[in-house]
N, C-alpha and C positions, 0 to 999 in steps of 0.2 A: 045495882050499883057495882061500880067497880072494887075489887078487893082492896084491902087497905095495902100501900104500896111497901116494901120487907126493903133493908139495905142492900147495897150492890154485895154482890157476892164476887169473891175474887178464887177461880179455878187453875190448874194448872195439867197439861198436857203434853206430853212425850211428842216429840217432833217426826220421828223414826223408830222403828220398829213396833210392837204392839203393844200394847196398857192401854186402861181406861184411862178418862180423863176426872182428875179427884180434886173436891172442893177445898179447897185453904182457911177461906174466910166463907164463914155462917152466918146467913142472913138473923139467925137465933143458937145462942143469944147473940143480942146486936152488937156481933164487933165488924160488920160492915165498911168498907171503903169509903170515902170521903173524896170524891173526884171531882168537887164543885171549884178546888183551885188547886191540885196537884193529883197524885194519882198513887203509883206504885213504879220501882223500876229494881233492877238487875243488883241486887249486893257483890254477888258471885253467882258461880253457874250453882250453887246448892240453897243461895238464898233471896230473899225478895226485902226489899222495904218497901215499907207500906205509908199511907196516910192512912189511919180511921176514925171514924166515928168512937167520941171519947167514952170511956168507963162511965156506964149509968147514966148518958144522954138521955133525956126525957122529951113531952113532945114539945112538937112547935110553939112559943110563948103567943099567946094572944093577943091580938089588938084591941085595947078598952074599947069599950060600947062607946063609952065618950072620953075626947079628949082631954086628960089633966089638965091641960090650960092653954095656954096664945104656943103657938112656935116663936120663936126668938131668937135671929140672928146679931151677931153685933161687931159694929169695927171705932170703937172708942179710939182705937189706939191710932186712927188715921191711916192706917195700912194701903200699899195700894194692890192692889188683885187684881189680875186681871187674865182671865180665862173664855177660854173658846164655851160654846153652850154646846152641854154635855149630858145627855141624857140620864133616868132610872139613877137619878143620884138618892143618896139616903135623905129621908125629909122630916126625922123626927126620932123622939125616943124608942119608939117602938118595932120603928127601921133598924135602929140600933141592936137591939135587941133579935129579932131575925137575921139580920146578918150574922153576928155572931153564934146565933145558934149552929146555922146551916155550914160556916165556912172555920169552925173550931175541929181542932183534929188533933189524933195523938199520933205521933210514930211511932211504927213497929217494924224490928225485923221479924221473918214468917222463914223456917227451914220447910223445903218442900217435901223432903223426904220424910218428915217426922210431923209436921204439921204444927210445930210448937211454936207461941207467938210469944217474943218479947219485947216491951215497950222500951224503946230508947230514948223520947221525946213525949213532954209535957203535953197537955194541951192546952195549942195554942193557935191560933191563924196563919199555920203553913202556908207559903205557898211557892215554894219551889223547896225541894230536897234531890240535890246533885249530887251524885256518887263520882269519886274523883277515878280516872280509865284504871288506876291498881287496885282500885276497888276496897283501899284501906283506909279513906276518909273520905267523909261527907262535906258540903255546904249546904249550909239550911240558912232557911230565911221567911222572916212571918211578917204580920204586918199589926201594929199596935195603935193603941190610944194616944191622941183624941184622934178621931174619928173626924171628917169631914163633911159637910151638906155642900161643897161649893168644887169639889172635884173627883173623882172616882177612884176605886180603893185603888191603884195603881201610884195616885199620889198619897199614901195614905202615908203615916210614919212607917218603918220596915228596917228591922234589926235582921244583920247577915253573920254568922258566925260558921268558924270552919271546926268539925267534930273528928274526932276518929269515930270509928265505925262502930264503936258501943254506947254512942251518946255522950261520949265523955269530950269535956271543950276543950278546943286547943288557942283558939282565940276569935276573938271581935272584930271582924272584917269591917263592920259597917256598924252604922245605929243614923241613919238615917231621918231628917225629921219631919212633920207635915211640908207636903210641897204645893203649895195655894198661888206662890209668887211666881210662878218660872213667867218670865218674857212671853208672848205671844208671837214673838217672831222667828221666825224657820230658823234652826241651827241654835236655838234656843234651850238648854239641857236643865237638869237637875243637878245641881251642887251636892259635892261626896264620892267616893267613891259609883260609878255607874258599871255595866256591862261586867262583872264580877263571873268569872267561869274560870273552867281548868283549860289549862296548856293541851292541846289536843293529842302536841309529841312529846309531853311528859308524861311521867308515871303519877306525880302528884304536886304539878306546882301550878298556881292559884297567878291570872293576871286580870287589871284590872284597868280604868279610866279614868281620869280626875280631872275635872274642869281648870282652869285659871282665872276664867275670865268672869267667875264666879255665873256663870252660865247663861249670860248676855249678851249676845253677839253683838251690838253695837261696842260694847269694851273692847277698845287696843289692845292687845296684850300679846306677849310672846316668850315663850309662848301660850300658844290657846290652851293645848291638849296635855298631860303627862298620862302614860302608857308604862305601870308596874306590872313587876313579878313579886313573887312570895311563894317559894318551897316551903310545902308542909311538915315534910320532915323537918327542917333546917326550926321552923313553928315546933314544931311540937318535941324538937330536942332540948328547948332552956326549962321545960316542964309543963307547958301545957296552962291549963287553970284561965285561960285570959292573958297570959304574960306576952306582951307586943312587943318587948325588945329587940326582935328580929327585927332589923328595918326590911323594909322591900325595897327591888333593884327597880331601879330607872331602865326601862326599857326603850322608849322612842319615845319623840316630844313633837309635836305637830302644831302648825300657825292657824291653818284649819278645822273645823271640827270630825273630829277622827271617828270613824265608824267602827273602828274593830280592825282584826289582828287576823291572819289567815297565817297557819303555821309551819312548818316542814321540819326543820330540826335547829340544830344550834348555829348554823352556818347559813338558812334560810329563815326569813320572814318576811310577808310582804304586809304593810301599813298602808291604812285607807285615810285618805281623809279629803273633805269636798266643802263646797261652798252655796247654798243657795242662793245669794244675789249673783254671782258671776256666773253660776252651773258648774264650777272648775272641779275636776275631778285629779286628784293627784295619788300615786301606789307609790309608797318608797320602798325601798329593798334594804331587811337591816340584819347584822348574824349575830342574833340575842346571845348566842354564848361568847361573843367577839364587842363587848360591848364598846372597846375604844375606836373600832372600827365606824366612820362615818356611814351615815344612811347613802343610797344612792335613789336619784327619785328614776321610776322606773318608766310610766306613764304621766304627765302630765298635761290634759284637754278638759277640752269642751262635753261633760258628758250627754250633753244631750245633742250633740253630733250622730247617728247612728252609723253613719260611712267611714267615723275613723277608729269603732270602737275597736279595739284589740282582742276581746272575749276573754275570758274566765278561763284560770289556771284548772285541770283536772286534779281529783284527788284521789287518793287510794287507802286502804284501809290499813290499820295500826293491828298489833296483837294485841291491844285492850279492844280494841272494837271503836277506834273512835277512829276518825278522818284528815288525813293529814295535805299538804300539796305534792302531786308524784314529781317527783325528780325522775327524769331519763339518764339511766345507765350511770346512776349514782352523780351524775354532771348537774352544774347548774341549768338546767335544760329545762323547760316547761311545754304542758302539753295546753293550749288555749284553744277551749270551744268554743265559737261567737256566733253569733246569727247572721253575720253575713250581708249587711242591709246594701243594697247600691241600688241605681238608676232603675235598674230592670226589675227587684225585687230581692227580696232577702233570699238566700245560698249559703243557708249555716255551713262552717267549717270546722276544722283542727290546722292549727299550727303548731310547728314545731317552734318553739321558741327560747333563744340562746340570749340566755342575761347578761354576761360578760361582753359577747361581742356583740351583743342589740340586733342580732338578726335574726329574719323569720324567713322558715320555709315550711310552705303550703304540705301537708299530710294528707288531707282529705277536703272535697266539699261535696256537698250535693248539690247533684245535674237535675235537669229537668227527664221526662215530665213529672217527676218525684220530689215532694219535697220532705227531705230527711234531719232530725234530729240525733243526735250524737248524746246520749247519759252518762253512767258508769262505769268503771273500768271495771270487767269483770273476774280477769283472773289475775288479784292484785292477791290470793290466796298464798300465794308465800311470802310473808312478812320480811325477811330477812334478804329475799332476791331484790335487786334493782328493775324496775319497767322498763321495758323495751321497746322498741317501735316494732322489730319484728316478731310477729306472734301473738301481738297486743288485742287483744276483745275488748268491744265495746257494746254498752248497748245500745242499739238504734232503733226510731221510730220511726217508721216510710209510709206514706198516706199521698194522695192523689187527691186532685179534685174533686174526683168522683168515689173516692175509696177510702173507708176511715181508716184513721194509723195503725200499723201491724207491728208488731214488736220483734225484731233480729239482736242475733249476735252475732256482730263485723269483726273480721279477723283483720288485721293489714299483715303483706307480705312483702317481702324487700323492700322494705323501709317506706311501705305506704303505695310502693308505685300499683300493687295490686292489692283485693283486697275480694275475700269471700263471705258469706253472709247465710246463718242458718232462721231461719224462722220459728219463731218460739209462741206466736199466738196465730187464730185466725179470729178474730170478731165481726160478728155480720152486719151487713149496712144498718145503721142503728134504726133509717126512715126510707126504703127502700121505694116509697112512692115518689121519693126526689133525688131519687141519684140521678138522673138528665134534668134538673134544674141547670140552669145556665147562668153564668156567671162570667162578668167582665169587671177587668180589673181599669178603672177610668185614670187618667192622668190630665189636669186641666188648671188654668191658673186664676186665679183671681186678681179683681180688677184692678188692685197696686202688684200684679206680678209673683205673690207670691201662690209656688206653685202648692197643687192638692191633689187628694187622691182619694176615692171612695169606689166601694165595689156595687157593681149594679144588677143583681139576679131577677130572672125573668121564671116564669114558668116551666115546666118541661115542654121543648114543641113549639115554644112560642114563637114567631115571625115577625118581625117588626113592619114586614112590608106587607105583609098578607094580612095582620092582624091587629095591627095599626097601634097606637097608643095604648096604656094603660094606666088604671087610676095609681099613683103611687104613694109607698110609705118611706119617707126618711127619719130615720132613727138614727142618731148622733148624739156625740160628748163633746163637748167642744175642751179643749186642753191651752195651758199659754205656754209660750215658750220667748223667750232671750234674742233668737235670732229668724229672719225671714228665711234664710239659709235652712237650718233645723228644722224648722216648722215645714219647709216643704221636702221635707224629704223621702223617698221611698220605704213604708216599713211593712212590709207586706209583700206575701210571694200569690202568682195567680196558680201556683200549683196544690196550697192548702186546700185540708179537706173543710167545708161548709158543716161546722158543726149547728145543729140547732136545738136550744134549748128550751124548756117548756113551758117562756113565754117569750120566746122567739120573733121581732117581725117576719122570721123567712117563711113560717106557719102562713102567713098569708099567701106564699105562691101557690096553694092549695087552690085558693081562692079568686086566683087570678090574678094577683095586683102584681106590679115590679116594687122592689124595695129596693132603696138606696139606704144601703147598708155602712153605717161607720165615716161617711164620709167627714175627712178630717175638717177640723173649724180651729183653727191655729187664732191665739188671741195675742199677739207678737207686742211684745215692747221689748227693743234694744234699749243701750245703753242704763239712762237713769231714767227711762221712762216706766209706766207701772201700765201694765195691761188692763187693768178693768179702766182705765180713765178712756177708752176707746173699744170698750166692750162690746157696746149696742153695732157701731158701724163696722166691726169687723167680722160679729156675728153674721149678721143679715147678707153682707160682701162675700161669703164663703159660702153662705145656703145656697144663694141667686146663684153663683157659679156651678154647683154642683146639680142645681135642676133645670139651668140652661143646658148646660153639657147634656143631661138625660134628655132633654126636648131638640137636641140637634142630632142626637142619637135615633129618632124617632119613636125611644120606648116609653117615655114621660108626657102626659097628658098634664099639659100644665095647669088645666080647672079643676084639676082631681089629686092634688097634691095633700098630703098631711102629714105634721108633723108630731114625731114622739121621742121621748127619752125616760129613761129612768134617772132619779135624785138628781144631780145636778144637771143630767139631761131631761128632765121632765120643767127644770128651773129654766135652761133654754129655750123648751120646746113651747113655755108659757110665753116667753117674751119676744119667739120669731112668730108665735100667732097673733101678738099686741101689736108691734112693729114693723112685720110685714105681710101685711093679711094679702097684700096681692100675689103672695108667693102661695100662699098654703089656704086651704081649704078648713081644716082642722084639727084638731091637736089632742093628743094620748099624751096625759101626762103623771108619769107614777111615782108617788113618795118624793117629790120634790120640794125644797123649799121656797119660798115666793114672796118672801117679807124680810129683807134683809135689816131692819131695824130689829129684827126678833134674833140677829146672829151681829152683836155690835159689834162685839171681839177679835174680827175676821171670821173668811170664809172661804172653805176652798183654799186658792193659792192667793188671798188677797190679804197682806200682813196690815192694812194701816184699818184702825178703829172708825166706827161710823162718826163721832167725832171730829178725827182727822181728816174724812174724808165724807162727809155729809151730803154731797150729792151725788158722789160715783153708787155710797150704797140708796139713793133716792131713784137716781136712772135706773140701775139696777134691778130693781124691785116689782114686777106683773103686777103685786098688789097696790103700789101707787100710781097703776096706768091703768086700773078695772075698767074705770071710767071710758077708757079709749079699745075695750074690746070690739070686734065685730065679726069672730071669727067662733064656729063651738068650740068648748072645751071640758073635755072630761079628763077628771081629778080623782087616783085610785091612792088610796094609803093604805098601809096596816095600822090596822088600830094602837097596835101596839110598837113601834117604830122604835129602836133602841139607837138608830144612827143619830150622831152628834148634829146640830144645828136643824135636824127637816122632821120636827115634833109633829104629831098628827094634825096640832092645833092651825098647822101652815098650811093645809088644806083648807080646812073648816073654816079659814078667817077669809084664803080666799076667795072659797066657793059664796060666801055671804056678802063678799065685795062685789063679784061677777053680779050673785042674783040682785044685789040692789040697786044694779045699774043697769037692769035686763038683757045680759049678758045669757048667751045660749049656754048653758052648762049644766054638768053631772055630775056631784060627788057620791064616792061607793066605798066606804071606810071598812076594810079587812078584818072582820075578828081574830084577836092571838097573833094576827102574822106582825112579824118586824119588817128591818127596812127592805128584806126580800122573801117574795111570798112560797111558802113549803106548803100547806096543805092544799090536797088534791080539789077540796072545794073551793077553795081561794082560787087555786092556780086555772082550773076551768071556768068558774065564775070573773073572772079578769079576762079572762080570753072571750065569755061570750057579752061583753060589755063593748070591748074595745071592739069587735069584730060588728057589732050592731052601731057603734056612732061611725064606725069608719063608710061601714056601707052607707047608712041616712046621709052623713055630710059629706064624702070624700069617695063613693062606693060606684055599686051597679044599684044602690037604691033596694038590696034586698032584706028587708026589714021585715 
């Protein structure tokens, strides 16, 4: 048997020049790391904070032989609750109990040069400890009793307090209470203080989020959002101990709900905040040290537009180590990397971008037949110089269709108009028996007009006039979106490399099939209309489109079609083989759910409850159309399945549906794996399942 398993042991190591590398933290005696829900990080460069495992931790508590009595939930009080279905929640006292053993921890600082450990924090259920960029106070934050069986410790109760750096408190950020109530509908928050961190261009000042609308987004209110500050120092000058008389500043106030804060200094900040019903995306621009100074909204669209998106300000690095927005040549100037999406294909870029006067001029894009990404600024190494355009490194990834990404550092030179490039990696084709796989990038529309787009790889060699049709796999997610516009729009370059992963449909071009790869299936409700109420026909309207297109191409064999997905493409993949058996042959369906009366709360992007809406989730449902199977269908899970709403059981109940209506089907239930399968036997065992129904129903018949 395997040895009994010792605590993580925590080592440290010289980066440059020679020494060995010396343990800190001793598996024995066990004062071992605790990284079940935080870890260890950076005090200063001489010291570390730790989580560990507490003083005199003993073993695992046992689960009685038999149960002390009934489990017992109760809502006397009328309450109403109402939550999405959530997996591996706690189911009793003795969950209770395991949890707290495994996720209780003490803090300590650790000197690396001496090895000497001092505890600064109790033990308690850490689970975040923030070192503020001056590295002279802490946030911590743990999560307490009662405990929940109805949501996951994330809603758990969770006290946030701000320390200095010897464990000594300066005050009470937060006390937080069970969150069982939050709305179920998108844009939907947590009441209290939320999103709690440090100023990234401060040395030690603390901003935070506070709902208004008590975290309901059908609530009017305005506004929605308030967006504070609170300097530490300024905290821990009236004496520290808990004393809140600091008030904290009002930084920006939002109608929408506000995602966070991106920083730059006293004179920059840009304000996020968007909309789920409309998709509205809006950036204001505010100068937190100029607070009487009005916001200006900087961007205000459609974000799920991808042709008007503006891209992402670049950042560069602080002398604490933290990440701030670069400013060009100390100007309000911004460097935005986008992807570039239009007609022909995405063409990520850089702009140069002027906040006062709202203009943009082009720095860089990538050409073909290359398709390049733009990362990091790399010589952002002198903290105190301003960024330039000329001289500026960047790093970039260059990858071909045929050639995976290579990693350079891009110089630009007069101001962008030229630019050189050093090469910093070579990595080998990862699957070298398909680098001539062929690959077409399709553009075609569906039968109300709106357009789509899915890529369609063949073999290496293959000929479509010489070698006529192929049996094919379509593997798809179908997505909703706001607008028919949106939905068909181009988001894909045909210059990207075909990555393939190790359960891949492209693994089939081995094998000879074509795969229609990703083809989009846009689920469109404008205005007040709700997308699943026209799920089924816009479904089937977007498959048919993309395997007519493949069979006027001459590479799709329209009697040897099948169709597959993973989780909500496996939930797909179940109901274009219900609904349209004359398209598809038969269906690969993995870890999907198939019973939406088992997910009442909503699912996916569908906010209204099976209640509210009792036949969209009835249609919806493969498992209330068994009955109406005629097509195979094999059903792979993990046993163990930790994704929210697609429990194992949603297999198991359909596969018993299928068999009791003699329905052609297979279920093959994953030991250990969750909702994506890791072990080697799993992941080959999945591949030689799907590759033997596909051949029997869909194949060359080589069984």
């Amino acid at each position: 048997s395997d040895p009994a398993r010792m605590p993580l042991e925590l080592w440290v190591s010289p980066v440059a020049g020679d020494g060995p590398a010396r343990r800190l933290l001793a598996a024995e005696p066990r004062v071992g790391l605790n990284t079940v829900l935080d870890d260890y990080s950076w005090l200063d460069e001489d010291t570390l904070v730790a989580c560990v495992l507490p003083e005199g931790l003993g073993p695992a508590p046992q689960r009685p032989p038999l149960p002390p009595g009934p489990r017992i939930q109760d809502n006397s009080s009328g309450a109403t609750s109402q939550n999405r279905t959530y997996p591996d929640l706690l189911k009793d006292q003795a969950d209770v109990d395991l949890f707290e053993h495994y996720t209780t921890s003490e803090i300590v600082s650790i000197d690396i040069h001496t090895g000497k450990v001092t505890k600064i924090g109790p033990p308690r259920i850490y689970c975040e400890v923030d070192v503020s960029p001056d590295n002279r106070f802490m946030l911590v934050s743990w999560l307490e009793p009662p405990y929940s069986f109805n949501v996951p410790a994330g809603r758990f109760p969770k006290r946030v307090q701000l320390w200095r750096r010897d464990g000594s408190l300066v005050r009470e950020m937060a006390a937080l209470p069970l969150a069982e109530s939050i709305p179920i509908a998108f844009n939907s928050t947590r009441t209290g203080p939320r999103g709690i961190g440090w100023r990234s261009d401060k040395p030690a000042e603390l901003s935070w989020i506070e709902t208004q609308d008590g975290g309901d987004p059908a609530v009017e209110v305005s506004p929605r959002d308030i967006v504070y500050s609170l300097c530490a120092d300024e905290a821990a000058s009236v004496g520290g101990n808990g004393d809140s008389s600091v008030q904290p500043k009002v930084v920006a106030k939002t109608d929408l709900r506000c995602g966070g804060i991106a920083w730059c200094d006293d004179d920059l900040a840009i304000v996020f905040e968007s909309w789920w019903k409309t998709r509205r995306s809006v950036w204001n621009i505010i100068s937190p040290g100029k607070p009487e100074q009005p916001s200006k909204v900087l961007f205000d669209r459609n974000y799920e537009d991808a042709y008007t998106d503006p891209g992402s300000p670049l950042s560069r690095r602080t002398k604490w180590g933290t990440y701030i927005i670069a400013k060009i040549d100390g100007e309000r100037k911004l460097l935005m990397e986008g992807t570039g999406a239009t007609p022909e294909g995405n063409r990520p870029f850089l702009d140069l971008f002027d906040i006062d006067a709202g203009s943009t001029q082009r720095v860089w894009q990538s050409s073909e037949p290359h398709y390049e990404n733009l990362g990091s600024i790399m010589n952002d190494g002198n903290f105190d110089a301003p960024i330039a355009i000329d001289g500026l490194e960047l790093m970039l990834s260059r990858e071909t269709a045929k050639d995976p990404p290579q990693s350079y550092v891009l110089t630009l030179h007069d101001q962008g108009k030229t630019t050189s490039d050093r090469k910093v990696t070579e990595y080998p084709h990862p699957h070298p028996a398909l680098r001539d796989l062929q690959r077409e990038t399709l553009r075609y529309s569906r039968a109300d007009g709106v357009m789509l787009t899915a890529s369609l790889f063949t073999p290496p060699g293959y000929d479509s006039v010489r070698d006529g049709p192929l049996p094919t796999i379509v593997w798809a997610y179908p997505r909703e979106f706001k607008s028919k516009d949106a939905a068909g729009q181009m988001r894909r370059s045909p210059y990207q490399f075909s990555s393939i992963g190790d359960t891949s449909p492209l693994l089939w071009l081995t094998r000879g099939y074509a795969i229609l790869d990703g083809p989009t299936l846009p689920i469109v409700a404008e205005g007040e209309e709700e997308p699943n109420d026209t799920f089924m026909e816009q479904l089937i309207a977007g498959a048919k489109a993309a395997i007519d297109e493949g069979v006027r191409k001459g590479v799709v064999d329209a009697k040897r079609v099948s169709v597959g997905g993973h989780s909500y493409g496996a939930f797909m993949a179940a109901n274009l083989a219900t609904h349209a058996p004359e398209l598809f042959a038969a269906a690969v369906c993995r870890t999907g759910a198939y019973n939406r009366t088992l997910t009442p709360f909503g699912f996916q992007s569908e906010e209204r409850t099976m209640w509210q809406a009792p036949t969209v989730y009835e249609a919806m449902s493969p498992f209330s159309t068994a009955h109406k199977v005629t097509r195979p269908i094999l059903l792979i899970h993990g046993e163990s399945d930790d994704n929210p709403g697609t429990f194992p059981i949603q297999s198991e109940r359909y596969y018993a549906a299928l068999k009791g209506h003699g329905a052609t089907c297979r279920l093959v239930l994953l030991p250990h794996e969750n909702h994506s399968y890791r072990a080697y036997e799993s992941i080959m065992h999945t591949l030689a399942e799907q590759d033997a129904w596909l051949e029997q129903h869909a194949g060359y018949g080589r069984v």
